[in-house]
C-alpha positions as CSV (number, residue, x, y, z in Angstrom):
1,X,-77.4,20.2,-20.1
2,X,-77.2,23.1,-22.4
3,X,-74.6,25.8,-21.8
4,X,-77.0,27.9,-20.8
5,X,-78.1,26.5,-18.1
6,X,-75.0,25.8,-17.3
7,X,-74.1,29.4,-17.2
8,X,-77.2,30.3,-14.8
9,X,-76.3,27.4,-12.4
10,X,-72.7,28.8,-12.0
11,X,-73.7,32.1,-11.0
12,X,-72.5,33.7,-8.0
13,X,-73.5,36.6,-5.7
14,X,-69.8,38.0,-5.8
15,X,-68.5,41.2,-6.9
16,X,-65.6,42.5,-7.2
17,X,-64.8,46.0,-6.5
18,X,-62.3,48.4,-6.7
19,X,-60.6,50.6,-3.2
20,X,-62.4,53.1,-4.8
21,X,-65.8,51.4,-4.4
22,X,-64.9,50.1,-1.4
23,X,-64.3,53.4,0.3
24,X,-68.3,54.9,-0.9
25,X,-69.6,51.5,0.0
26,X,-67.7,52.5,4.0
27,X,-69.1,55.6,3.4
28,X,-72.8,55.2,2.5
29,X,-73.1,51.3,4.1
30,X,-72.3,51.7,8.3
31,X,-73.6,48.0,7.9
32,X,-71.3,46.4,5.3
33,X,-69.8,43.4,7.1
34,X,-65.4,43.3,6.7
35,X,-63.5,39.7,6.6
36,X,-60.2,39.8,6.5
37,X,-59.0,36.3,5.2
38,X,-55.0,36.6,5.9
39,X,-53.4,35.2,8.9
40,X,-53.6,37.1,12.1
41,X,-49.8,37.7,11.3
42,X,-50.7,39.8,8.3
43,X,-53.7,41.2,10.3
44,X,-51.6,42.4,13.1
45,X,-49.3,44.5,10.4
46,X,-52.1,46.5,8.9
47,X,-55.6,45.9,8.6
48,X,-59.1,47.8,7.2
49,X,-60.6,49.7,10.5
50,X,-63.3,47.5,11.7
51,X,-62.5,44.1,10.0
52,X,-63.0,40.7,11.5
53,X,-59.8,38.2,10.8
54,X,-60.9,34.9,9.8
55,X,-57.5,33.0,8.4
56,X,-59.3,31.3,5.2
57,X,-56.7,28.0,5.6
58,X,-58.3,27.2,8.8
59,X,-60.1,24.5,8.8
60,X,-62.8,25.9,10.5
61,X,-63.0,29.1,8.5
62,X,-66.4,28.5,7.0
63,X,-67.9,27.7,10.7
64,X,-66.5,30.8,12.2
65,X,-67.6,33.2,8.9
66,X,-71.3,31.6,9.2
67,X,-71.2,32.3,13.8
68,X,-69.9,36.0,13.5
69,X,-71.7,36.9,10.1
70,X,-75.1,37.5,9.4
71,X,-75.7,35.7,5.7
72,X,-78.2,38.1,4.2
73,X,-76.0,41.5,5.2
74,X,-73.1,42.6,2.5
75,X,-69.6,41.4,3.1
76,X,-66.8,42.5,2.1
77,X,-63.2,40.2,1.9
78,X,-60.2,41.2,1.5
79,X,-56.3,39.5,1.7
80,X,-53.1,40.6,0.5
81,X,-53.6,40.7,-3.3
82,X,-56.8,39.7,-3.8
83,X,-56.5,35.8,-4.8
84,X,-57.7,33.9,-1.2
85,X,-60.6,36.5,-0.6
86,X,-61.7,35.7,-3.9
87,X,-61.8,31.7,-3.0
88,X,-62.9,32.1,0.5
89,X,-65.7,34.4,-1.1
90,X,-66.8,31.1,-2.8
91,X,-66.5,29.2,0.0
92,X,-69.2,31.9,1.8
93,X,-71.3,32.1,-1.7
94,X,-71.9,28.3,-2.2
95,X,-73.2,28.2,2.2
96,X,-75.7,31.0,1.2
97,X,-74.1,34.3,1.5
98,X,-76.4,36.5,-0.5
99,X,-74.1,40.3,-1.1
100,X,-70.5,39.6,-1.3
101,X,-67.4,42.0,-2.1
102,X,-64.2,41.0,-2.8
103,X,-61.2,43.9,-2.8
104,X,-59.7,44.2,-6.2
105,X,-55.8,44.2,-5.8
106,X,-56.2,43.7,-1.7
107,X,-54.4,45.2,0.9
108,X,-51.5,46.2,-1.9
109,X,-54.2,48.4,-3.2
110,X,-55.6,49.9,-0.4
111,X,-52.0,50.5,1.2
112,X,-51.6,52.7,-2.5
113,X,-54.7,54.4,-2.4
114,X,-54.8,55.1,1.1
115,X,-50.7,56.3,0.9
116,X,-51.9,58.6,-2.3
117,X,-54.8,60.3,-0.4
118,X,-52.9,61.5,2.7
């Protein structure tokens, strides 16, 4: 297989974006979907307004993304720093998830940005 190929077949439909993206994308998009993939722990401390929490070392993470998510509508995952939103928005790319965001930095950097705006 050439690397090429290769290169196509890895592909994914995830981007990653910045608080400061993520804040027009709120803005403009009413229907961008929010996963938050920390433990309801974390969750209960401080969260995005709106977000679902889906703990992504659940075993039945995927199951409960693909019953309270509609695959072909943007979504958006975030966790503490970044690191498990990125690999739980693998997990929801390679079922079929079409448009997905993760949060560059996490809730560390929406905790800045939202602490500098005020």
């Amino acid at each position: 297989m050439s690397i090429l190929s290769e290169f196509l077949k890895s592909k994914t439909n995830i981007k990653t974006v910045s608080v400061t993206a993520l804040k027009q994308l709120l803005n403009e998009q009413e229907k961008i979907q929010l996963l938050d993939v920390r433990t309801p722990a974390e969750f209960n401390q401080q969260h995005i307004s709106k977000a679902v929490n889906i703990d992504v070392f659940k075993s039945d993470f995927v199951q409960k993304c693909q019953s309270k998510f509609e695959m072909s509508k943007p979504i958006l995952l975030y966790c503490r720093s970044g690191q498990r939103s990125l690999n739980a928005a693998k997990k929801l790319d390679q079922i079929g998830f079409q448009d997905i965001y993760n949060l560059k930095g996490g809730m560390i950097a929406w905790s800045n940005f939202s602490s500098k705006s005020k």
